[in-house]
C-alpha positions as CSV (number, residue, x, y, z in Angstrom):
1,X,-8.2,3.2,-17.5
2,X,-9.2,0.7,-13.9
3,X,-12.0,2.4,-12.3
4,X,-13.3,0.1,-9.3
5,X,-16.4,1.3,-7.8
6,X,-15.5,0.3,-4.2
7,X,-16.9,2.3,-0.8
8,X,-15.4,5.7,-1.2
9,X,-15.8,7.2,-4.6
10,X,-12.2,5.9,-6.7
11,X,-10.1,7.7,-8.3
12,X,-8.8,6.4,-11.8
13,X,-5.3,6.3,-11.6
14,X,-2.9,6.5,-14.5
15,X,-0.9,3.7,-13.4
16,X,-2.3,-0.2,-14.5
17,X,-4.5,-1.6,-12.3
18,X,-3.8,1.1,-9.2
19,X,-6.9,2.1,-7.2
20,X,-7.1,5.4,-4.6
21,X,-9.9,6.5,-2.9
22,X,-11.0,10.5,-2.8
23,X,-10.3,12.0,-0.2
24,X,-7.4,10.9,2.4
25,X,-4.8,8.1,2.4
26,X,-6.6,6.3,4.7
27,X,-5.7,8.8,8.0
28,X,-6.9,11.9,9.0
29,X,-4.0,14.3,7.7
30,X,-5.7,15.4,4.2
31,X,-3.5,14.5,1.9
32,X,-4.8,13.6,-0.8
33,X,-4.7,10.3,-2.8
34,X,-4.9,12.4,-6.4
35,X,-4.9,10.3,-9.4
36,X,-1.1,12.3,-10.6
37,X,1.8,10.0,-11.4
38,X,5.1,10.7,-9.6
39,X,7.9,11.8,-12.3
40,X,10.6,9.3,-11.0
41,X,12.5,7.5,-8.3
42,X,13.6,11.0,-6.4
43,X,10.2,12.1,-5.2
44,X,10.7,9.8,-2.8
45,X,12.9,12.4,-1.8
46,X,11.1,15.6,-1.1
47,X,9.5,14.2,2.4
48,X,5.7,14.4,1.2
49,X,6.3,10.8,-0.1
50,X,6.7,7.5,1.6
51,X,10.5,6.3,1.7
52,X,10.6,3.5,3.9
53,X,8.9,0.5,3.4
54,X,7.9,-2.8,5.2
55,X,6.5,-5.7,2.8
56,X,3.8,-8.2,4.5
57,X,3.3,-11.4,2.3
58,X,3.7,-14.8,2.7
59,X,5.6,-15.8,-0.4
60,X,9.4,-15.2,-0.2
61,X,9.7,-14.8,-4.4
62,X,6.5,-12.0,-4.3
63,X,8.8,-10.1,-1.6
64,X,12.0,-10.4,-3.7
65,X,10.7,-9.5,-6.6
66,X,8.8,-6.6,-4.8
67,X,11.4,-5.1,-2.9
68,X,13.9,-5.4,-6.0
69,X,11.3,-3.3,-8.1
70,X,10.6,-0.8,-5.4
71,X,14.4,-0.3,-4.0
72,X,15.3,0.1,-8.0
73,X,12.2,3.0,-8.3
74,X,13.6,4.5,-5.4
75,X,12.0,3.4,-2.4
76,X,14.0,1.9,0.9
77,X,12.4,-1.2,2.0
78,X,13.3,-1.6,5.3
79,X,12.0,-5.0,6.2
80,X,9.8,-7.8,5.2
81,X,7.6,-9.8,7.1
82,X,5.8,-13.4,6.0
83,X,2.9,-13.5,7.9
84,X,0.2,-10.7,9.9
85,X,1.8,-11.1,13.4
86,X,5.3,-10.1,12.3
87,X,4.1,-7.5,9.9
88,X,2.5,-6.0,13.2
89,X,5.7,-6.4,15.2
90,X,8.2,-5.3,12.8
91,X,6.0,-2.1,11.7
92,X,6.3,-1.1,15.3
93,X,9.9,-1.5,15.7
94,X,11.0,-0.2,12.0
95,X,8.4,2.8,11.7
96,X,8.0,2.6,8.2
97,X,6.6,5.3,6.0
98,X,4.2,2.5,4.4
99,X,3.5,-1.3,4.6
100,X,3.4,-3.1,1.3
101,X,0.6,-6.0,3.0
102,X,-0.6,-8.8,1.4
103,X,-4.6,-9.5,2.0
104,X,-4.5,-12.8,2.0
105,X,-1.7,-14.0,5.0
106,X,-2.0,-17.1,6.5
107,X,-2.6,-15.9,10.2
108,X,-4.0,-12.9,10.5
109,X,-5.7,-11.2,7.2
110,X,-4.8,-8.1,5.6
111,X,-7.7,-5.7,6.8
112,X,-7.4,-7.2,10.5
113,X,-3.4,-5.8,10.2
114,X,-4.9,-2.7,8.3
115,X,-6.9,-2.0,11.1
116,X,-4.5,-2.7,14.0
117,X,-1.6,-0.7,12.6
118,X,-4.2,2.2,11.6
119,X,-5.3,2.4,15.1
120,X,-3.5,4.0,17.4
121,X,-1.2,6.7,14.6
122,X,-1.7,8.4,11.3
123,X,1.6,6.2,10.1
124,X,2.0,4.3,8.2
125,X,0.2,4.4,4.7
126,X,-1.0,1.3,3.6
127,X,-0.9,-0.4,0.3
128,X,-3.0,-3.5,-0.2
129,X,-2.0,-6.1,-2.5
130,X,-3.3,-9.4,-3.8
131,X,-3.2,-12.0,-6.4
132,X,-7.1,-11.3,-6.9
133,X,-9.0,-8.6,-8.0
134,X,-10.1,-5.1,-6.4
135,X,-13.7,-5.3,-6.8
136,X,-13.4,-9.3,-5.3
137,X,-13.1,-7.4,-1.6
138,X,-16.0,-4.5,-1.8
139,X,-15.6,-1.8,0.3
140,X,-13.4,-3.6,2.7
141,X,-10.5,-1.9,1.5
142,X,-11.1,1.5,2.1
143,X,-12.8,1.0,5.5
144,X,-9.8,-0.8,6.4
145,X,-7.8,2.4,6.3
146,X,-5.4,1.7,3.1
147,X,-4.5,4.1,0.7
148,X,-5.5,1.6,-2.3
149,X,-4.7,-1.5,-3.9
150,X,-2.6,-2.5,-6.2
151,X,-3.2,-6.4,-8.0
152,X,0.3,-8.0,-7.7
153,X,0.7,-8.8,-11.0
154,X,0.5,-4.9,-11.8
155,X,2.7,-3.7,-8.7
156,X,5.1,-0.8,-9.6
157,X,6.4,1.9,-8.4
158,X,4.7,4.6,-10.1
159,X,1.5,2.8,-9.4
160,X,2.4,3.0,-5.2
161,X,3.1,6.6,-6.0
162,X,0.0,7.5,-7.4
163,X,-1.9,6.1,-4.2
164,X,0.2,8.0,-1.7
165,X,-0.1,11.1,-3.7
């Protein structure tokens, strides 16, 4: 089981390599990040769950590959962006439920566009990803506003659910 010991307290998730934080999902709404996995490609459904999604990253095969494994899982990924800038721009105009962003972009970085699209509204969630490790960032992730992170090599649906539960 990954337990990272980053700023807030984790939360072991079920799902390889996913890590929540206790507490929110980064806002100020209460729900909770729980450590449950979700039981398929319809919870997206019910309306508790993130649908829509916008993918930062600046390598075109890691946003193929992603958006064909989340669209398959059930998840409707709206848009994709290959650098911080456009992330920001696009999340404004396509509202997504979450953004999928990369923390290593070559403009602006992953916790600078955390920050920015967590400023000013409760959406959207936020996913962190990487190529590195969790416990390489410290407590920059959760003070950034995200829900968790997820190591790319380990991205899935199910683990995505478990943060946004």
């Amino acid at each position: 089981m990954n337990e990272e010991r980053i700023g807030r307290e984790p939360v072991a998730n079920r799902a390889a390599g996913a890590t929540a934080f206790s507490g929110t999902h980064g806002g100020n709404d209460g729900r909770s990040t729980g450590s449950r996995i979700g039981a398929g490609p319809g919870l997206c459904d019910d309306g508790r769950m993130a649908r829509t999604v916008l993918i930062v990253d600046d390598h075109p095969s890691f946003r193929a590959t992603a958006r064909a494994l989340l669209e398959t899982e059930g998840f409707d990924v709206v848009g994709e962006a290959a650098d911080g800038a456009e992330g920001l721009a696009k999340a404004s105009v396509l509202d997504p439920d979450l953004v999928l962003l990369d923390v290593q972009l070559p403009d602006i970085d992953g916790f600078e566009v955390a920050n920015r699209l967590r400023a000013n509204d409760e959406r959207p969630m936020i996913v962190l990803v990487s190529s590195r490790d969790a416990g390489d960032y410290g407590d920059l992730i959760p003070a950034c506003g995200a829900s968790g992170f997820v190591p790319k090599g380990e991205l899935s649906g199910a683990a995505v659910r478990a943060l946004l539960e």
